[in-house]
C-alpha positions in Angstrom: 2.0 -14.4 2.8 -1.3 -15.6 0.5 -4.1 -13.2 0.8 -7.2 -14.2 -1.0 -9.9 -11.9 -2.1 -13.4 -12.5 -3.9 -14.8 -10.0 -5.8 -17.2 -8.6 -2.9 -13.8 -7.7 -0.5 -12.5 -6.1 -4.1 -14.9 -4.1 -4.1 -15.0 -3.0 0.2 -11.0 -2.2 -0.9 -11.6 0.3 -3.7 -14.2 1.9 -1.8 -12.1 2.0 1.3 -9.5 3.7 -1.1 -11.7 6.2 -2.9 -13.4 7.4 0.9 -9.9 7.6 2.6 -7.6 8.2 0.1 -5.2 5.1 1.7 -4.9 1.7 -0.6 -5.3 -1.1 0.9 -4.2 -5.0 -0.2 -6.1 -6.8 1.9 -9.5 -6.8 3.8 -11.4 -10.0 5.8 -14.3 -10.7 7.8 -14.3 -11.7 11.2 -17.5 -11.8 13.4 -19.1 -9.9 11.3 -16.9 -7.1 11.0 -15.0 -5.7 8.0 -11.5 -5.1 8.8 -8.9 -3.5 6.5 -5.0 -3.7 6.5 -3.1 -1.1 6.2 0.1 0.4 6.5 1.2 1.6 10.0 1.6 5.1 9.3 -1.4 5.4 7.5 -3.5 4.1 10.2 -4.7 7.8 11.2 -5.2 8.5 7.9 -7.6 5.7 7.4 -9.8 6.3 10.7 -9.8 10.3 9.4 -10.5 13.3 11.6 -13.5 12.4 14.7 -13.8 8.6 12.6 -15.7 10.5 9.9 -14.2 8.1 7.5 -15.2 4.6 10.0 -18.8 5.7 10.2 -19.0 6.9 6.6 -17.3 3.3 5.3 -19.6 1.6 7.8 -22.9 3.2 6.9 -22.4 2.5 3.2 -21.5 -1.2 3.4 -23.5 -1.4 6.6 -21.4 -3.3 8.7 -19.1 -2.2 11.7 -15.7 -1.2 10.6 -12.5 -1.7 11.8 -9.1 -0.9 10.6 -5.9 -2.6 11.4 -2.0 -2.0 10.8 0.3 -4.4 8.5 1.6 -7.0 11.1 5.5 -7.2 11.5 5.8 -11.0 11.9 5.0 -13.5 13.9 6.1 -11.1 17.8 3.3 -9.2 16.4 0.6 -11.9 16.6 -0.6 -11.3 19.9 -1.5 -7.2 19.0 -2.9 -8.2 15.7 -5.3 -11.2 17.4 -6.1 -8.5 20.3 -7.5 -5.8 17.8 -9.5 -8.4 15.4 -11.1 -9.8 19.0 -12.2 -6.8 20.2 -14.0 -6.2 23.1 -13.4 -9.6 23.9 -9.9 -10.8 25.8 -8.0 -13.2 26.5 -4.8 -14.1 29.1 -2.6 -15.0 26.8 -1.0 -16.4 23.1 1.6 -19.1 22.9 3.2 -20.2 19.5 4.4 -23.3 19.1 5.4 -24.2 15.8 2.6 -23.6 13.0 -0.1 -23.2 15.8 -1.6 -20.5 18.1 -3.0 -21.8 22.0 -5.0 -18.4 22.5 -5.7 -18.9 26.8 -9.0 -17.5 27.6 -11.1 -17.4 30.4 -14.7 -19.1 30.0 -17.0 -16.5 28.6 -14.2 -15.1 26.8 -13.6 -18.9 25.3 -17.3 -19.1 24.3 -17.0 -15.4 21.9 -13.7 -16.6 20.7 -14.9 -19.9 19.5 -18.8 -18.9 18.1 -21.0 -20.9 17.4 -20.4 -24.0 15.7 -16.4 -23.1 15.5 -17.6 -20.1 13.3 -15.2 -17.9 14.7 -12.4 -20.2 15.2 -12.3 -21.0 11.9 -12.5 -17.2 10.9 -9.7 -16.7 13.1 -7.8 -20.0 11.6 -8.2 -18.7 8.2 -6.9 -15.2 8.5 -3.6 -16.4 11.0 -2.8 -18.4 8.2 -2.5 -15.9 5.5 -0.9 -13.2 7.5 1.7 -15.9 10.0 1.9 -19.3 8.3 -0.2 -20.5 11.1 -1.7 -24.2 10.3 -4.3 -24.1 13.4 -5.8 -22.0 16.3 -6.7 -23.7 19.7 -8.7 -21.9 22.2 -8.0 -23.5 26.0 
């Protein structure tokens, strides 16, 4: 698993760290969200008591927050994919190979995808580092 990180996600990780106390490897963008990866035990942790430590994290960098457990493997795609993406859903994930068919419905195809294959290539980008994953389709 290659995780890449420019200075700018360096620094959302050591201030993730000093606010809740929980060190994280790895943080990414997708629709404009930050979302960190932690452990799974330390999830709680992260979120703190009544999300104090979400809405603190997410006032300072000013930018919704989200935090996310360590996937186990490729089973685990379809949780991971469904937290990133949320509010938006989908039917279903299929795996075939080094590529994920995400099935959606129309308006949930549209958020999925962004404009101008913004998302999808957000999406593309971070199954790669986590699963191998070589491309995302969205039917």
């Amino acid at each position: 698993m290659i995780k890449v990180l420019d200075m700018q996600f360096i620094r959302y990780a050591n201030l993730f760290t000093k606010i809740t106390n929980v060190r994280t490897n790895h943080c990414f963008e997708y629709n404009h969200t930050i979302i960190f990866v932690v452990p799974k035990g330390l999830v709680k942790k992260a979120i703190g008591l009544q999300n104090r430590n979400l809405e603190k994290l997410s006032q300072i960098i000013g930018k919704k927050i989200k935090i996310v457990a360590i996937p186990l493997g490729r089973p685990d795609i379809k949780n991971f994919v469904s937290i990133i993406t949320k509010p938006v859903r989908f039917k279903s994930i299929e795996i075939q190979d080094d590529e994920v068919i995400i099935n959606a419905g129309p308006q949930s195809k549209a958020s999925l995808i962004g404009k101008e294959k913004v998302r999808l290539g957000e999406m593309e980008n971070i199954l790669k580092q986590y699963f191998d994953i070589r491309s995302v389709r969205i039917k």
